[in-house]
KELUMZA-138810 format. One record per residue (C-alpha): z, y, x; residue number from 1. Coordinates in steps of 0.5 Angstrom, whole numbers. Each point is the difference from the previous one (the first is absolute). Example, Ala and Ser with C-alpha at 12.3 -4.5 7.8 and 13.67 -1.06 7.14 Angstrom:
2
+-------+-------+-------+-----+
:    zz :    yy :    xx :   k :
+-------+-------+-------+-----+
:    16 :    -9 :    25 :   1 :
:    -2 :     7 :     2 :   2 :
+-------+-------+-------+-----+
END
This chain:
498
+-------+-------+-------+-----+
:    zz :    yy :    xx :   k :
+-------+-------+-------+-----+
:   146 :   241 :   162 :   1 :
:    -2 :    -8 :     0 :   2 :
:    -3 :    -3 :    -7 :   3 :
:    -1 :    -8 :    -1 :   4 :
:    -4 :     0 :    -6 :   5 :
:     0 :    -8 :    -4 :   6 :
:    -5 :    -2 :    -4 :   7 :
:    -5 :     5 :     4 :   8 :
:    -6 :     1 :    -3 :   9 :
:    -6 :     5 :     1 :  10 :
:     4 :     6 :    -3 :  11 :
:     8 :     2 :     2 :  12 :
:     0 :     5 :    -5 :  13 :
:     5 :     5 :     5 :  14 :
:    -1 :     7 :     0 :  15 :
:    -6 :     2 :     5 :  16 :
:     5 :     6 :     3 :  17 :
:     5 :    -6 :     2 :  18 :
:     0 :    -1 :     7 :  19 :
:     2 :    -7 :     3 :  20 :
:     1 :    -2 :     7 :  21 :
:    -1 :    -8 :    -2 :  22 :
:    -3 :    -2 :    -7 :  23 :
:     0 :    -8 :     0 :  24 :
:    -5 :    -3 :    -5 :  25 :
:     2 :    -8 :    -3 :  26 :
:    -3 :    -2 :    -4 :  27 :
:    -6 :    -6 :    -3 :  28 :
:    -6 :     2 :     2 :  29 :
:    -1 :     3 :     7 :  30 :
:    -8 :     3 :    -2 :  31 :
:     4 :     4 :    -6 :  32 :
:     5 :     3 :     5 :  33 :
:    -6 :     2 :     6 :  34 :
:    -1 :     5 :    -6 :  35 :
:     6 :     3 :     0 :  36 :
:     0 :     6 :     4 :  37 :
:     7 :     1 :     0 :  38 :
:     2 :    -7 :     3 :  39 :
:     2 :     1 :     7 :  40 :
:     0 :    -8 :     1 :  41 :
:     0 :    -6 :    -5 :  42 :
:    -1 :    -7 :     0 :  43 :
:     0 :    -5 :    -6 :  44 :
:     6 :    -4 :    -2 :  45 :
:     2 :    -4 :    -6 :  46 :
:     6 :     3 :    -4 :  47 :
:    -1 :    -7 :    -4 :  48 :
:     2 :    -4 :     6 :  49 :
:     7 :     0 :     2 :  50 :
:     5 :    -3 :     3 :  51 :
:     6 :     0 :    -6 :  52 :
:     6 :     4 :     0 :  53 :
:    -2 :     2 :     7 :  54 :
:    -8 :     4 :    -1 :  55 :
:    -6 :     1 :     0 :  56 :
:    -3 :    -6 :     4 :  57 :
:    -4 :     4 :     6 :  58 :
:     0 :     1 :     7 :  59 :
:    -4 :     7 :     1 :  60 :
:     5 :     2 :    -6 :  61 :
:     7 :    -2 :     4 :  62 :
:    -3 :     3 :     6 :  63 :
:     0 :     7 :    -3 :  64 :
:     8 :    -1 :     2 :  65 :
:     6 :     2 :    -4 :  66 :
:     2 :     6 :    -2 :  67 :
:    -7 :     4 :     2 :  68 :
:    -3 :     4 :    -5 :  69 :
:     3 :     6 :    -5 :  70 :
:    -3 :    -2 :    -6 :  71 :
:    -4 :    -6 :    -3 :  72 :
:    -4 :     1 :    -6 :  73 :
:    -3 :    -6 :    -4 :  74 :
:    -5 :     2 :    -6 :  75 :
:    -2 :    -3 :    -5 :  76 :
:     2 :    -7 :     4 :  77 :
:     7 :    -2 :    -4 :  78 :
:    -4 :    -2 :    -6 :  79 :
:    -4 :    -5 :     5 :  80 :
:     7 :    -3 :     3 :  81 :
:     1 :    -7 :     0 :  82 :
:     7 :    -1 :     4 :  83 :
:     1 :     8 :    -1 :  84 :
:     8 :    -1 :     4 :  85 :
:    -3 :    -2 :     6 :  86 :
:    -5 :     6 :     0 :  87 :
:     5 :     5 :     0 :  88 :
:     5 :    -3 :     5 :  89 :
:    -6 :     0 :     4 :  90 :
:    -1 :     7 :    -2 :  91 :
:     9 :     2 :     1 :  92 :
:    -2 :    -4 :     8 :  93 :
:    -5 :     5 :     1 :  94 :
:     2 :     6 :    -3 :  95 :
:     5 :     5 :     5 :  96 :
:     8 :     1 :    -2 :  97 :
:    -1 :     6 :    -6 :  98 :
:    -7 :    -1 :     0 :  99 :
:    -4 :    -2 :    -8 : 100 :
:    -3 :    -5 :    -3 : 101 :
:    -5 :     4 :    -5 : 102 :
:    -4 :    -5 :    -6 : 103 :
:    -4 :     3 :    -5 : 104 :
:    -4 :    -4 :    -5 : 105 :
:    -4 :     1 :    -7 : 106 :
:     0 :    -3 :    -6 : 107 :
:     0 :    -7 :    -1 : 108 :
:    -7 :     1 :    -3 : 109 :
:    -4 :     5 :     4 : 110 :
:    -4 :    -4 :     5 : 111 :
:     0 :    -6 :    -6 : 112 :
:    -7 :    -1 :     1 : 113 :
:     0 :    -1 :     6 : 114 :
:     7 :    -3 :     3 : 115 :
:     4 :    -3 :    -6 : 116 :
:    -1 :    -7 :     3 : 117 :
:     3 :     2 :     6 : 118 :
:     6 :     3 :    -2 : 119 :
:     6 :    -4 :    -2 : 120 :
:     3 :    -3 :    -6 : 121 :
:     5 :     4 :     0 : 122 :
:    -2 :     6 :     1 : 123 :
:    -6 :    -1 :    -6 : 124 :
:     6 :    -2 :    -5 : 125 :
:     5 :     6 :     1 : 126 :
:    -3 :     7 :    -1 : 127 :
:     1 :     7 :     3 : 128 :
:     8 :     2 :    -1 : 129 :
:     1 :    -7 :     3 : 130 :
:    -4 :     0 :     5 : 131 :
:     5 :     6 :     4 : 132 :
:     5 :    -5 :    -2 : 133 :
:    -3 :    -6 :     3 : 134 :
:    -3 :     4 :     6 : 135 :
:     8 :     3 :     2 : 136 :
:     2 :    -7 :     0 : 137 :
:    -4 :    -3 :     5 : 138 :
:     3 :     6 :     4 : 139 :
:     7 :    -2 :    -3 : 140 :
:    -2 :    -8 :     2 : 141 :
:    -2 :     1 :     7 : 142 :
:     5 :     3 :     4 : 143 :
:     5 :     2 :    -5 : 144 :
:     4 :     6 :     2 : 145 :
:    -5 :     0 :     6 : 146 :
:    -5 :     5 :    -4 : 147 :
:     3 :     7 :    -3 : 148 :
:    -1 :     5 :    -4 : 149 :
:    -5 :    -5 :    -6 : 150 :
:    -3 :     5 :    -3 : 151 :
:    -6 :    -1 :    -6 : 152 :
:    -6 :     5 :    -3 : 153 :
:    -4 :     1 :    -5 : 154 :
:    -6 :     5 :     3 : 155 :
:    -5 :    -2 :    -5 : 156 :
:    -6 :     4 :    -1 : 157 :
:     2 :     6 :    -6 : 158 :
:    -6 :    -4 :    -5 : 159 :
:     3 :    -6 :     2 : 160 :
:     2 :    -3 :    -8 : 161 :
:     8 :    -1 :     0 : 162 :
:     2 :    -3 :    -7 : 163 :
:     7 :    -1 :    -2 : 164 :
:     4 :    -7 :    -2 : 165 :
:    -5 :    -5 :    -3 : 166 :
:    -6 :     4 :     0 : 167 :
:     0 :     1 :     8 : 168 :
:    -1 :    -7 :     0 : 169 :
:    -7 :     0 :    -3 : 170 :
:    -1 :     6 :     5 : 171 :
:     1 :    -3 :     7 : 172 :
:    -6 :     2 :     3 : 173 :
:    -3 :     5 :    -4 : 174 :
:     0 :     4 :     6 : 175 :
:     1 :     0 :     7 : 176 :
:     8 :     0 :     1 : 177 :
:     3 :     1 :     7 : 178 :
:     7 :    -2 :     2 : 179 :
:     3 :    -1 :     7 : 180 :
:     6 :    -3 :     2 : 181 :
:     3 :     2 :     7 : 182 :
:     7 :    -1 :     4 : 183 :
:     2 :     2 :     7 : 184 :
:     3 :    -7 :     5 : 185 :
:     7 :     2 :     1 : 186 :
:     4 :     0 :     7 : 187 :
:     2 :    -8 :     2 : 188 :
:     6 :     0 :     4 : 189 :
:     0 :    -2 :     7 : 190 :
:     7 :     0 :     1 : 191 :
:     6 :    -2 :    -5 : 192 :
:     3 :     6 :    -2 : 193 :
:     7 :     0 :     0 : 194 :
:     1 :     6 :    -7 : 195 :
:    -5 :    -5 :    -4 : 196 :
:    -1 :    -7 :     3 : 197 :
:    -2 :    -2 :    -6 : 198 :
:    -7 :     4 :    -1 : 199 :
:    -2 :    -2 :     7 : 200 :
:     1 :    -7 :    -2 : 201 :
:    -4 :     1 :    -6 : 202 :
:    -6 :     4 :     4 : 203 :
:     0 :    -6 :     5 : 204 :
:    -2 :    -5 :    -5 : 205 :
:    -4 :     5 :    -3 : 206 :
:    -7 :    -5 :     2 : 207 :
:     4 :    -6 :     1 : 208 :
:    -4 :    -6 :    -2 : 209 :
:     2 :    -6 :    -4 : 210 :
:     7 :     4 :    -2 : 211 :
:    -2 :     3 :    -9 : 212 :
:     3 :     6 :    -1 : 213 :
:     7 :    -3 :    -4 : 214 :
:     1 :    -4 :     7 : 215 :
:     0 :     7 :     4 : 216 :
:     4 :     3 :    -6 : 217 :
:     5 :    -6 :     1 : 218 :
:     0 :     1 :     8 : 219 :
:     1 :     7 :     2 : 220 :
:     8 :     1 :    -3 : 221 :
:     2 :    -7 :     3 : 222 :
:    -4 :     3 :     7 : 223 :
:     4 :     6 :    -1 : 224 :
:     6 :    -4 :    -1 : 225 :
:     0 :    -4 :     6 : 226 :
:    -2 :     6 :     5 : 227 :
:     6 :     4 :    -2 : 228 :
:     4 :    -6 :     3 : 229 :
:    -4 :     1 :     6 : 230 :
:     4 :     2 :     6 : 231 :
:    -5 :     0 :     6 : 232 :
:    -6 :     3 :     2 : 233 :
:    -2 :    -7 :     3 : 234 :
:     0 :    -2 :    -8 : 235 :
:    -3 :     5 :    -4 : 236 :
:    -5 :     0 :     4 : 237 :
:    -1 :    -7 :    -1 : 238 :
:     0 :     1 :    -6 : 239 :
:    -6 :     6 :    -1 : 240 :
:    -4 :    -5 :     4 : 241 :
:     2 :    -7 :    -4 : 242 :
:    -2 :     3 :    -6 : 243 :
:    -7 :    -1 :     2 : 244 :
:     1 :    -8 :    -1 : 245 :
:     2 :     1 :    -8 : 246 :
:    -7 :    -2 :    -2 : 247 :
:     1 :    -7 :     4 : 248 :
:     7 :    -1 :    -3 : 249 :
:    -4 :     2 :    -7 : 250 :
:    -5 :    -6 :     2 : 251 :
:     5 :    -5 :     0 : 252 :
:     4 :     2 :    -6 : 253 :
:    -4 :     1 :    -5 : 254 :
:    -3 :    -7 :    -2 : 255 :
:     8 :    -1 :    -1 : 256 :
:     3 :    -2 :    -7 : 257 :
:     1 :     7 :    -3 : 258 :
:     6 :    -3 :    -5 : 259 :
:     4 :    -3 :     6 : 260 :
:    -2 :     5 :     5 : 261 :
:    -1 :     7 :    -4 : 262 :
:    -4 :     6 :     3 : 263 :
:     7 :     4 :     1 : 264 :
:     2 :    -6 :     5 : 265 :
:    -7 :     0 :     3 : 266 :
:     1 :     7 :     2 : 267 :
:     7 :    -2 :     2 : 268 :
:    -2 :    -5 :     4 : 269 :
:    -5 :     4 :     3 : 270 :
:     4 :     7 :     2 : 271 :
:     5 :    -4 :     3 : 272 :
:    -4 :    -4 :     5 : 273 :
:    -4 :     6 :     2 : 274 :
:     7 :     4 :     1 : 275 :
:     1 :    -6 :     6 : 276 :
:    -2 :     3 :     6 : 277 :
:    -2 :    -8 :     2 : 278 :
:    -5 :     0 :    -5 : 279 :
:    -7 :     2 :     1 : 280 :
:    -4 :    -4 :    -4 : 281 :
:    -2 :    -5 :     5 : 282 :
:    -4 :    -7 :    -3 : 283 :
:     6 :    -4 :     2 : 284 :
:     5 :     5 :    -5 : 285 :
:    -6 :    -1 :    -5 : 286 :
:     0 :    -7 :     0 : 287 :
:     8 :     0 :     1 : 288 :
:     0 :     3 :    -7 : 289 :
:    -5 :    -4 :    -3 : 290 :
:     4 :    -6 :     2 : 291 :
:     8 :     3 :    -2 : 292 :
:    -4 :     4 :    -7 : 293 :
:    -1 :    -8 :    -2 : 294 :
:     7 :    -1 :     1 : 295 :
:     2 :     6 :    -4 : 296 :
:    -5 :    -2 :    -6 : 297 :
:     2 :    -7 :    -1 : 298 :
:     7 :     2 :     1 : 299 :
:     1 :     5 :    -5 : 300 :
:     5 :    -2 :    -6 : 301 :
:     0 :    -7 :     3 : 302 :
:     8 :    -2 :     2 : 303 :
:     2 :    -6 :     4 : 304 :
:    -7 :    -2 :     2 : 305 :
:    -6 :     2 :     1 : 306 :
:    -8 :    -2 :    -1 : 307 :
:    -5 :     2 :     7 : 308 :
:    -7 :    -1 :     0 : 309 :
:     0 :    -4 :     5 : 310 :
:    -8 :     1 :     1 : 311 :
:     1 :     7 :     0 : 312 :
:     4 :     0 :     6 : 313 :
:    -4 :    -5 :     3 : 314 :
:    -5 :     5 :     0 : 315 :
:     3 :     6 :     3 : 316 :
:     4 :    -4 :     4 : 317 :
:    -6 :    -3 :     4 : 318 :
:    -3 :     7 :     0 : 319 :
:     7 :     2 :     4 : 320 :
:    -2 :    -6 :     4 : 321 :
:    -6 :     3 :     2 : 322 :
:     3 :     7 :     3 : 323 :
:     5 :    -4 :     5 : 324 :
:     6 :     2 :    -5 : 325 :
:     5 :    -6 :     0 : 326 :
:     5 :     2 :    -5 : 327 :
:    -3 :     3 :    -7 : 328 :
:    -1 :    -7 :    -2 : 329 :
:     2 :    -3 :    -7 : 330 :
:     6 :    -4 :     4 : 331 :
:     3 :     8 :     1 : 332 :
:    -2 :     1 :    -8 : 333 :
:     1 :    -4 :    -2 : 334 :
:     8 :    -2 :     1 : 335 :
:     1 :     8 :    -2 : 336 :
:    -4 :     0 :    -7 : 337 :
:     5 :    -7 :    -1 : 338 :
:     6 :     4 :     2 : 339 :
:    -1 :     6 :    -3 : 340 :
:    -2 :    -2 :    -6 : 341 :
:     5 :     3 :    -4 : 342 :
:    -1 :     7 :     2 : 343 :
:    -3 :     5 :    -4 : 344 :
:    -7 :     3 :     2 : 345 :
:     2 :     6 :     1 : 346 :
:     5 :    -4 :     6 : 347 :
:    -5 :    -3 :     2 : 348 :
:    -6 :     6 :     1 : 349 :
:     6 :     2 :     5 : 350 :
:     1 :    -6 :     3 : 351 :
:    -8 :    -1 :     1 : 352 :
:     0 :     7 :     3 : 353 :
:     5 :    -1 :     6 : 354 :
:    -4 :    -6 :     1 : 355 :
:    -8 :     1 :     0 : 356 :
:     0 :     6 :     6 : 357 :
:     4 :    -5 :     4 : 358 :
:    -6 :    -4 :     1 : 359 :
:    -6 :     2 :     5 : 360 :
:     3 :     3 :     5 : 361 :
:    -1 :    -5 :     5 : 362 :
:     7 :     0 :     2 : 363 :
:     3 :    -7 :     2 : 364 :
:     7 :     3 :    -1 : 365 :
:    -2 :     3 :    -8 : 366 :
:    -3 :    -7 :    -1 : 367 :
:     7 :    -4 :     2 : 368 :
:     4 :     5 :    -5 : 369 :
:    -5 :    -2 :    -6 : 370 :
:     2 :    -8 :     2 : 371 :
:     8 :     2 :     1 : 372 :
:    -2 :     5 :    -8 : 373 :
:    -2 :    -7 :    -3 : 374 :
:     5 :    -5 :     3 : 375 :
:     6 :     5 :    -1 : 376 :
:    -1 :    -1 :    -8 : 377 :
:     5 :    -4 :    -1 : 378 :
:     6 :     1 :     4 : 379 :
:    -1 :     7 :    -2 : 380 :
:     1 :    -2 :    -7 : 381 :
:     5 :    -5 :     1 : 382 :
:     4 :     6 :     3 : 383 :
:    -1 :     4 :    -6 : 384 :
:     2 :    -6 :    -5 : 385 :
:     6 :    -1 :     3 : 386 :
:     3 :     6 :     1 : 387 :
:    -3 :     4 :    -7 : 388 :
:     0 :    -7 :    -4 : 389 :
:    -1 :     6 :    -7 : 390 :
:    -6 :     2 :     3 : 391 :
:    -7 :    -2 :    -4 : 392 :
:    -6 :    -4 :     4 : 393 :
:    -4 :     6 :    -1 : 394 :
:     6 :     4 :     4 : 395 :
:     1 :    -5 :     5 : 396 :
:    -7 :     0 :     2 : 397 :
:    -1 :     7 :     0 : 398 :
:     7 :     2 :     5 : 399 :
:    -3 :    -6 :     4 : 400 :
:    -7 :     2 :     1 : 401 :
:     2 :     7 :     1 : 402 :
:     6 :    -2 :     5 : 403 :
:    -7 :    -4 :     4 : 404 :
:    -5 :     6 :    -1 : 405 :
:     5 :     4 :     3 : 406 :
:     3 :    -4 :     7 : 407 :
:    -5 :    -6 :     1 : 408 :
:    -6 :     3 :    -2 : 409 :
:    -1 :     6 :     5 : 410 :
:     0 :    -4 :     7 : 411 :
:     6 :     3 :     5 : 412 :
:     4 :     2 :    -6 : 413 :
:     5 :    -7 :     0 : 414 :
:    -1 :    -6 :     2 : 415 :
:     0 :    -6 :    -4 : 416 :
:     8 :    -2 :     2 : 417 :
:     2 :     7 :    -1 : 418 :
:    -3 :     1 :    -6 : 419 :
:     4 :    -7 :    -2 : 420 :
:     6 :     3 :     2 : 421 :
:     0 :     7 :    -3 : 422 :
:    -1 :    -3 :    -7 : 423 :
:     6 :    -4 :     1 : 424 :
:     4 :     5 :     0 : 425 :
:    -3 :     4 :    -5 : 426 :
:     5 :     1 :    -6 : 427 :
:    -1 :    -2 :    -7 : 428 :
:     1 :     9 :    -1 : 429 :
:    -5 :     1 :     5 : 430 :
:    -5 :    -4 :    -2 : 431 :
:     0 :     2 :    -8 : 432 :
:     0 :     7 :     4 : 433 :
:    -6 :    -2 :     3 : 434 :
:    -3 :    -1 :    -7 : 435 :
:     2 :     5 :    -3 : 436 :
:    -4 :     4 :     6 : 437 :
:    -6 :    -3 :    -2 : 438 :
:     0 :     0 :    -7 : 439 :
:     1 :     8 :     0 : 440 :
:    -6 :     0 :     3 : 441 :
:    -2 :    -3 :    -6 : 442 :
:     3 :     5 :    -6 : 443 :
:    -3 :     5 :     5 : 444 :
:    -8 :    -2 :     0 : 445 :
:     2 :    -2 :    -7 : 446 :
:     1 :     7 :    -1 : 447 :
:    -6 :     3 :     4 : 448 :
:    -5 :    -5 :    -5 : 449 :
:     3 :     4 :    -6 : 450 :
:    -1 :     6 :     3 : 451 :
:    -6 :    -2 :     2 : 452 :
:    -2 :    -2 :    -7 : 453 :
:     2 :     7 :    -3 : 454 :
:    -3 :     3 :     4 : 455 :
:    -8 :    -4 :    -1 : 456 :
:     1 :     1 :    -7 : 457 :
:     1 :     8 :     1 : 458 :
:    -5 :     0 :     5 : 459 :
:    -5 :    -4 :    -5 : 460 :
:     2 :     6 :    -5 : 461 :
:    -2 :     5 :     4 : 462 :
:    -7 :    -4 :     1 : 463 :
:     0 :     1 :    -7 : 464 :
:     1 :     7 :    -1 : 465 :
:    -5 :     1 :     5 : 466 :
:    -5 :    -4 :    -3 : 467 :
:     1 :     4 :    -6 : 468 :
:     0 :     7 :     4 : 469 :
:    -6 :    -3 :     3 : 470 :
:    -4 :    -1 :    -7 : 471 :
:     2 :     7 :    -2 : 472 :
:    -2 :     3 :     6 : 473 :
:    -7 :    -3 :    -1 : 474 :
:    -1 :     2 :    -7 : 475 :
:     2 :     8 :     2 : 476 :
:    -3 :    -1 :     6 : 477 :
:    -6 :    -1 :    -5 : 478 :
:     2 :     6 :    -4 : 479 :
:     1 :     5 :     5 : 480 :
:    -5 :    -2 :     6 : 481 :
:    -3 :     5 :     4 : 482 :
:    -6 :    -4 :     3 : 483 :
:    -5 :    -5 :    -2 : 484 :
:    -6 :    -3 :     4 : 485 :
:    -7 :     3 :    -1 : 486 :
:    -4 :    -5 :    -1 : 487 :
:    -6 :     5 :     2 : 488 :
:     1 :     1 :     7 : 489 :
:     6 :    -5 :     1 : 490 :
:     5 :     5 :     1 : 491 :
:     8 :     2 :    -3 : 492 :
:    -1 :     7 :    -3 : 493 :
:     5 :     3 :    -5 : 494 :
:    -1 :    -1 :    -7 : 495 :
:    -1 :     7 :    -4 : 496 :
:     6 :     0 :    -5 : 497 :
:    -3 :     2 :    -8 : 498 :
+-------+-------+-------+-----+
END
């Protein structure tokens, strides 16, 4: 059994009888740990250090290797963290699939002479019962679902003071009061599993930076959606692995205005460009965002004109410039924000989808079908207007863009002549056939966001009923318990009930 104890001092507290084959120590002072003779190996790392929302910031610590250790013990150390979310997703990176995170602490007040200073703000001000709570989220909000089985106890000492209601308040530290909180790492989905996609797209964002649980909440049906539509292995395949780009996409949405552009649209947006199997996150489709995202934000709700910061685009066009790319300038977005000023935003996160995995691929020919996209525009609408004269722009627009993303965007698919021929001859029944398709599309991720709503408030409600499960459980727990700590010798005995 191989143990990472954080936080490792000259003590491990570990019953003598258990035999580790690897015992790693890490902790703040290497003379403390030279006197431990349980630690196998240890080396001093600062868990105040870290890299934020990835870990904690040291290369002997990273270097252990994922997924090597059957238990991490942190004691006496969560009190002391300053960045407690990193810590444990360090620990979830260490740890084997099954394996458990064990975090003992004492009363906030035991060791008050000594390391008060030292401890956080945070922990002075809540006393013990809310400690456990505190302690279960850092679980809760490190990886998510990608911790099991969160479990708390009280194993104080049986002459441990315990008051009740107010009067515990005025009894903290009366005694020496014990607590551990420990949960297992759970299984992360290689592969996307067919009987239930949506758990393996939330186990691979499990430690997604950049990405807030109500962003991984939002994207796992959507990316549960578009993989149902999927055909070939060749895209679901794409799919699993264009995943790993959604922290990028994040980066570049999340300084977007939420009134026009909503967290709901975000996921949108992000699901249906890593559903692409051209899309892999690379800085010419980054950057092509960028630039189309200013187009959706100063178009939303703007009809008939539309106002670009042309400082922006001139900032960005001159990084595209840089990288040798020729067509993501403002003279490609900037015609497309003005001639589709009338679409909804949702219309235009679609539309920004077909076009930003088209850049980055060095292909003469996909670069020739974005300049044919742009100047295809107005013919293209014109056609529409003159056989569907009921039409509103915003439909207009939307039948245009979709009938250019479908045949001129995708090279090989139909030549600018041809493109011009086939929609001559389409009927005014067919086109509004065509937009019915498309809007149907809609009704239905219209309907999967209810359902989604009803089912995040359900799965809140059961949060809640486990938060009031837990609560009870601490408490029995406390009334029942069997064990409790021997301050004499440091050991776990039965307690002898009166």
């Amino acid at each position: 059994m191989s143990v990472l104890e954080l936080g490792a001092a000259e003590k491990s507290y570990l019953p003598e009888e258990l035999k580790l084959s690897r015992h790693v120590g890490v902790g703040a002072n290497q003379a403390l740990m030279d006197q431990n003779s349980a630690l196998t190996e240890s080396f001093v790392a600062n868990l105040n250090d870290v890299v934020e929302e990835q870990g904690v910031k040291s290369e002997k610590l990273s270097n252990l290797g994922a997924d090597k250790f059957d238990a991490v013990i942190m004691a006496n150390t969560v009190d002391f963290l300053t960045s407690p979310r990193e810590v444990f997703r360090s620990a979830w990176y260490l740890l084997k699939p099954g394996g458990i995170m064990i975090v003992p602490f004492v009363n906030k007040d035991a060791y008050q002479s000594k390391f008060e200073r030292a401890q956080t703000k945070m922990w002075r001000d809540f006393n013990d019962d809310q400690h456990m709570w505190v302690c279960g989220s850092f679980f809760q909000f490190s990886a998510g679902d990608g911790w099991e089985g969160l479990k708390g106890f009280d194993i104080s000492p049986e002459n441990a003071k315990k008051g009740e209601g107010v009067a515990a308040l005025f009894q903290q530290g009366a005694g020496m009061n014990m607590f551990v909180v420990q949960a297992r790492k759970a299984m992360q989905d290689e592969a996307i599993d067919p009987n239930d996609p949506q758990k393996s797209f939330r186990s691979k964002m499990w430690l997604m930076p950049t990405l807030e649980d109500r962003d991984k909440k939002l994207l796992a049906p959507r990316l549960t959606r578009a993989y149902q539509f999927l055909k070939s292995d060749e895209e679901i395949n794409a799919l699993a692995k264009n995943v790993e780009a959604l922290p990028k996409v994040y980066e570049s949405l999340i300084k977007m205005d939420q009134f026009s552009f909503t967290f709901s649209m975000q996921a949108q947006l992000a699901a249906d460009l890593v559903t692409d199997k051209d899309f892999n996150g690379n800085d010419h489709q980054i950057k092509a965002l960028k630039m189309g995202k200013l187009i959706l934000e100063k178009c939303n709700f703007h009809f008939m004109t539309i106002m670009i910061d042309i400082s922006q685009l001139n900032l960005i066009t001159t990084s595209y410039k840089g990288l040798g790319l020729r067509t993501p300038s403002k003279e490609f977005w900037e015609p497309i924000g003005m001639k589709t000023a009338n679409m909804v935003a949702e219309d235009k996160i679609n539309l920004l989808a077909h076009l930003v995995p088209r850049f980055g691929s060095d292909d003469p020919a996909q670069e020739e079908s974005l300049k044919q996209f742009v100047s295809g525009l107005d013919p293209t609408f014109d056609a529409i207007r003159s056989k569907c004269s009921s039409l509103s722009e915003a439909d207009v627009q939307l039948v245009g863009t979709e009938l250019l993303a479908a045949e001129i965007l995708i090279p090989g698919r139909s030549s600018k002549n041809e493109f011009a021929s086939w929609v001559g001859a389409l009927t005014e029944s067919e086109i509004l056939d065509i937009l019915e398709k498309r809007r149907s599309f809609k009704k239905v991720a219209v309907t999967a966001l209810e359902d989604m709503r009803t089912r995040r408030q359900a799965e809140i409600d059961r949060q809640e009923a486990e938060r009031q499960k837990y609560l009870a459980q601490v408490e029995k727990a406390r009334e029942e318990r069997t064990i409790a700590l021997n301050l004499k010798n440091g050991k776990m005995e039965l307690i002898e009930k009166k």
